[in-house]
C-alpha positions, 0 to 999 in steps of 0.5 A: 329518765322517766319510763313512759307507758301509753295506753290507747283507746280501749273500745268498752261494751257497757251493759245497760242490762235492759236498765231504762235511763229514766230518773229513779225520782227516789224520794225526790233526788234524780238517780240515773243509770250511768257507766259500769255500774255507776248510779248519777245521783243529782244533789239539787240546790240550796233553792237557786239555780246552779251548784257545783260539788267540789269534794267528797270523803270516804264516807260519801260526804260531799262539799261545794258550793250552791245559788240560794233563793235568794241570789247569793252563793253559799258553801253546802255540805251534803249526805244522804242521811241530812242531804244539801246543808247551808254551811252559811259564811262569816258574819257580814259576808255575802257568800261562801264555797266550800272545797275539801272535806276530811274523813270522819274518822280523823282527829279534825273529824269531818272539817271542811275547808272553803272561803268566805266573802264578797267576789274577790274578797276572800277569807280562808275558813273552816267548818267543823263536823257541828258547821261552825265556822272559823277564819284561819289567820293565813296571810297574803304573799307580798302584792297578791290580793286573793287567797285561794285554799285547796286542800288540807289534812288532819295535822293542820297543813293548808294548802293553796294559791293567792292571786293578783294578777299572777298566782303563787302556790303556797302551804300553811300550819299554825306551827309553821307559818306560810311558805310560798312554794313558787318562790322557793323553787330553785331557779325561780318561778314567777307563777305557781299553784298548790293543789293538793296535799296529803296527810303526811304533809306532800304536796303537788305543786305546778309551776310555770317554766320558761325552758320551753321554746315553742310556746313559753311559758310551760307549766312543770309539776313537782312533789315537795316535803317540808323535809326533802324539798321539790322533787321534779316530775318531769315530762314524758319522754323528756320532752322539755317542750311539754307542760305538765300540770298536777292537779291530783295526789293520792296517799302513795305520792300518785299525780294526776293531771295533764301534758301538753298540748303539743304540735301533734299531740292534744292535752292529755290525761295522765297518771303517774308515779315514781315507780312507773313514771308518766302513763297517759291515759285514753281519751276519746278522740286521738292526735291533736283533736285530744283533749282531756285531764285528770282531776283527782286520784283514789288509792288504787289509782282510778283517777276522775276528771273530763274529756271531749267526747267527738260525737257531741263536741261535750267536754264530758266526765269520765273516769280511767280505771287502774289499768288506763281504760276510759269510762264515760260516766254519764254515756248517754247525756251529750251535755258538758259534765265534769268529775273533780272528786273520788273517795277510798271507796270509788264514789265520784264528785262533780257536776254535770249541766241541766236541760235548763242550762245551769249545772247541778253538783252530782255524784256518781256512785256504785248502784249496790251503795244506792239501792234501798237507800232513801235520799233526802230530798234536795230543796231544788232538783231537775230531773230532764238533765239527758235532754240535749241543750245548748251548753251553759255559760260555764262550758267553755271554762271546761274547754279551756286549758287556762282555766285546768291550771288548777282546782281553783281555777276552774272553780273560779271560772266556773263561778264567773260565768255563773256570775254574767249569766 
């Protein structure tokens, strides 16, 4: 039986302490004032038009991908001592993204995790802390075509999706081969993804699942070790009607994802764990109108993602502190924004959508770790991004529950509709 904790919507006075939400302009970077105490921080371009942050690290390293001058896109690391560099790609290949970044501090020091290629030709990479780049020899499940990385830890595991019309989750090492955590689930699943793992080795693991009768398939999420094997999360209340996709994991074994949608409830973000079970979190609006998921968790259970603010109809990036509040972290840009990243110290990664309809990789962070610090300055910044616009081309994939299957899967959609803009 798994306990289950709703907490409704909490009503947040947010002071704007007379803070005018103009940008700051610091040294060129466009700063605004956003949700409890948080500063947005606009990373810019690496000279075209759209970029997107993908990850971030304790040390506020941010990683993702970015259009260059000249139409190309190619995998970025930035700091606020460097700001936004070229990670470049694989000799020969016209494009890369980056997806995950290690802490400094570990063995791997500051590696960074991404794909190399041409659409969907791709190549499993690694950058190191100088931004060298190595392709990781990670084969293809059998009649897949595409590999997708996620995640990786300092010990060597990778984990991940390959494509091909269906997706399998899988997890990789040098010292331990590939092993497809879709098709070892016992029972069978002819569809899954591998979102992240921590540095122990767990993993969280979603995959289809065909017990639900009102809309099969459903999806199901799982927690598995190389050592005990899958352990099943369940669904709120047992309800075996309900999907449940995991998309983020913390150090402690917390979940962050979503459930549903049902016949009265909407998708819904939620925490949780083996202690507590499922909690779902606020969101904006109640009932079949909710819709909301949770990207990504930090140790002391703040989880980070988006939700449909009902005023704007804007799927917008929100945060949900350690006891379930919801926080719009942007609170007065009606345009559609998404948070996918937070570090140990509580700065958030993601992107928001300009006034010129495209997306910037943004962060938001305490506006103590800004003040007096000097940003680089980004090779492409626009600083109106409060304006009201018509949405981008990639707001509908922030809209559509097939495409928050996984981490990957929003970056693909996203980076397809970049594409046909």
């Amino acid at each position: 039986m798994h306990r289950l904790a709703i907490i409704p919507l909490v009503a947040l006075l947010i002071c704007s302490c007379n803070t005018s939400d103009a940008a700051l302009g610091i040294d060129g970077v466009s700063e605004k004032k956003a949700a409890g105490g948080l500063t947005r921080v606009d990373l810019g371009t690496l000279g075209g038009a759209s970029s997107y942050a993908a990850g971030i690290n304790s040390s506020g390293t941010v990683v993702g991908w970015s259009e260059t001058s000249a139409g190309t896109t190619h995998a970025f690391r930035w700091s606020v001592a460097a700001g936004m560099v070229d990670l470049g790609t694989l000799p020969g290949d016209a494009m890369s993204r980056a997806v995950a970044v290690l802490d400094e501090g570990t063995q791997s020091g500051g590696q960074i995790l991404g794909v190399s290629g041409d659409n969907d030709r791709w190549t499993p990479v690694v950058w190191s802390a100088s931004g060298s780049i190595s392709a990781l020899p990670i084969p293809l499940i059998q009649n897949l075509t595409t590999p997708l990385p996620t995640d990786f830890n300092a010990r060597g595991d990778v984990v991940g999706s390959d494509a091909g019309g269906l997706r399998h989750g899988w997890i990789w090492s040098e010292s331990n081969g590939k092993y497809d955590l879709t098709a070892n689930l016992q029972g069978g699943s002819y569809e899954g993804l591998a979102n992240a793992v921590t540095a122990s080795g767990l993993v969280v693991v979603t995959t289809t699942d065909n017990t639900c009768k009102r809309a099969p398939p459903c999806w199901r999420t799982y927690l598995w070790t190389q050592t005990t094997g899958y352990h099943p999360l369940g669904t709120p209340a047992d309800d075996p009607e309900a999907s449940v996709a995991g998309l983020g994991l913390n150090e402690t074994g917390t979940v962050a994802g979503w459930v549903g949608p049902g016949a009265t409830v909407g998708t819904i973000p939620y925490r949780w764990s083996a202690v507590t079970g499922f909690t779902l979190l606020a969101s904006y609006s109640t009932g079949s109108s909710a819709y909301g998921y949770a990207t990504a968790v930090n140790a002391n259970g703040t989880v980070v993602g988006a939700d449909r603010e009902p005023t704007s109809g804007s799927i917008v990036a929100s945060t949900w502190l350690p006891n379930g509040a919801i926080v719009r972290l942007s609170p007065e840009d009606p345009n559609p924004s998404v948070a996918v990243a937070i570090s140990s110290t509580g700065k958030i990664a993601g992107w928001a959508a300009m006034s010129n309809g495209v997306n910037h990789a943004v962060i938001w962070q305490p506006s103590s770790q800004t003040s007096g610090v000097a940003l680089r300055p980004s090779a492409s910044v626009n600083t109106d991004a409060y304006t009201p616009r018509a949405s981008t081309a990639s707001a509908k994939c922030l809209a559509d529950p097939r495409s928050i299957s996984s981490r990957q899967a929003l970056f693909s959609c996203v980076i397809d509709a970049d594409r046909k803009r």
